[in-house]
N, C-alpha and C positions, 0 to 999 in steps of 0.2 A: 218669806224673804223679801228684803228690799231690793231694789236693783243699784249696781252700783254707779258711780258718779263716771262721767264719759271719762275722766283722766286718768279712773282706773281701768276702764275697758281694754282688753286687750287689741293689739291692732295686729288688722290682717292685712299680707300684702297683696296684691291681685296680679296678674300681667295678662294685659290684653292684647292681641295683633303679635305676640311676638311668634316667628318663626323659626321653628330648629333643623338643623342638618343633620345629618349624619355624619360620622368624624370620618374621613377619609385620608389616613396618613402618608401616602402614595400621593396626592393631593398637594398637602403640606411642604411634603419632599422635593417636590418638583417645582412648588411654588420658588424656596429657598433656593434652590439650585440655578432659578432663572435670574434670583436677585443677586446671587453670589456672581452668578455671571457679567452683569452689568455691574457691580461694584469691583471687578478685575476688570472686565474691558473683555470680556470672550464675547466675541460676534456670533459667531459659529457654534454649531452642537459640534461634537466630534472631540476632539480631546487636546488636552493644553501645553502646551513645552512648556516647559522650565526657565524661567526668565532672570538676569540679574539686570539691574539698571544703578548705574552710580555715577557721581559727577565726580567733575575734576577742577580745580579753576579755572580748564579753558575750554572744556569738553564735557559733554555727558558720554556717558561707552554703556552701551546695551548688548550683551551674551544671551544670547539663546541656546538650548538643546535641541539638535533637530538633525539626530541621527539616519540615515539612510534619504536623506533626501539631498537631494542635486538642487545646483543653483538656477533651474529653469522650473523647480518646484515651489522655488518663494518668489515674493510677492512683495517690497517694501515702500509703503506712501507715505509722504511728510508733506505736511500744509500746514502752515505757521507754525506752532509748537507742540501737534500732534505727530507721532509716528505708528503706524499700524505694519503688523507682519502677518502676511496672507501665508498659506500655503495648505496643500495638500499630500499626505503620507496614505499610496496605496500600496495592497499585500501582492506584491513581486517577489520574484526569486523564487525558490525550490518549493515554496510552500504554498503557491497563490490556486494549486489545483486541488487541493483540500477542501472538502467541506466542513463547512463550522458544525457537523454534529461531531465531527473525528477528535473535536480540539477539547483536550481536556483544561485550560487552563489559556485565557489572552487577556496579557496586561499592558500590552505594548498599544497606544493606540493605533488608531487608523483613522482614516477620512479628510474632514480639512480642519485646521483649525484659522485661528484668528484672536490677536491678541494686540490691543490699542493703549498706549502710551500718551498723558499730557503731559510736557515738561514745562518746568516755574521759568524759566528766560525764553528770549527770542533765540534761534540757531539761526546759522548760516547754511540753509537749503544746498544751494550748490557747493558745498564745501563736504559732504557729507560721503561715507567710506562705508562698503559692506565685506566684509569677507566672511566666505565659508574652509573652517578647518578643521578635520577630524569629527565630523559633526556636529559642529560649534559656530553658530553664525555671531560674530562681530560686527556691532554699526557703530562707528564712530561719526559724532553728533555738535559739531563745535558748535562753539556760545555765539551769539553774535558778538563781534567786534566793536562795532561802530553802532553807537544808539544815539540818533542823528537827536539833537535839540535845538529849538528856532524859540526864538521868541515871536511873540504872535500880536503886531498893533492889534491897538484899539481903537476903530475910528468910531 
């Protein structure tokens, strides 16, 4: 037999240096989790209200779900056109002497959470409104007013 011409040889691939893992999907899972977090704005581990955010032409209005908690349990900061809501939801009431092997089922969170908002205009900081009702915290978030403009020499 002859040998054949290199264009017909067949070609082999090699890999060198390369290092494998083991697939760990708990890993993965939590990976995601932390990205999903920073893509909603969750600071905190602990679990998320329910948020609505809508504008208005003269207002943004942000509704929350944040049942059983009291207005000395939140937490609301705004600095230029971010607004964050702090707070924490601990287990009180009839149930708080329970050990969690008793519990056959918890879906309600607990702990603290934290949930940050950018809005697309300037507001008016000191114009700004929170109420809590029925479990339902309300910020109302006006637009800024006055968007001062100067013209600006050129010397």
């Amino acid at each position: 037999m002859r040998p054949r011409p290199a264009s017909l040889r067949p070609v082999r691939a090699t890999m060198r240096d390369v290092a494998f893992t083991r697939w760990d999907p708990l890993r993965d899972l939590l990976a995601l989790h932390e990205q999903l977090g920073h893509l909603v704005g969750s600071d905190a581990p602990g679990w998320t209200p329910p948020v609505d955010l809508y504008e208005t032409a003269r207002e943004f209005v942000l509704t929350a779900e944040l049942p059983g908690l009291t207005r000395e349990q939140i937490d609301i900061v705004v600095e230029d056109s971010r607004i964050v809501i702090r707070g924490a939801r601990t287990s009180v009431g009839p149930h708080k002497d329970i050990p969690c092997e008793q519990y056959h089922r918890v879906e309600r969170g607990h702990g603290s959470f934290s949930r940050a908002f950018s809005l697309p205009d300037a507001i008016e900081v000191d114009a700004i409104s929170a109420e809590l009702k029925d479990g339902v915290l309300t910020v109302t978030i006006p637009k800024a007013t006055d968007r001062e403009s100067r013209r600006i020499d050129v010397s």
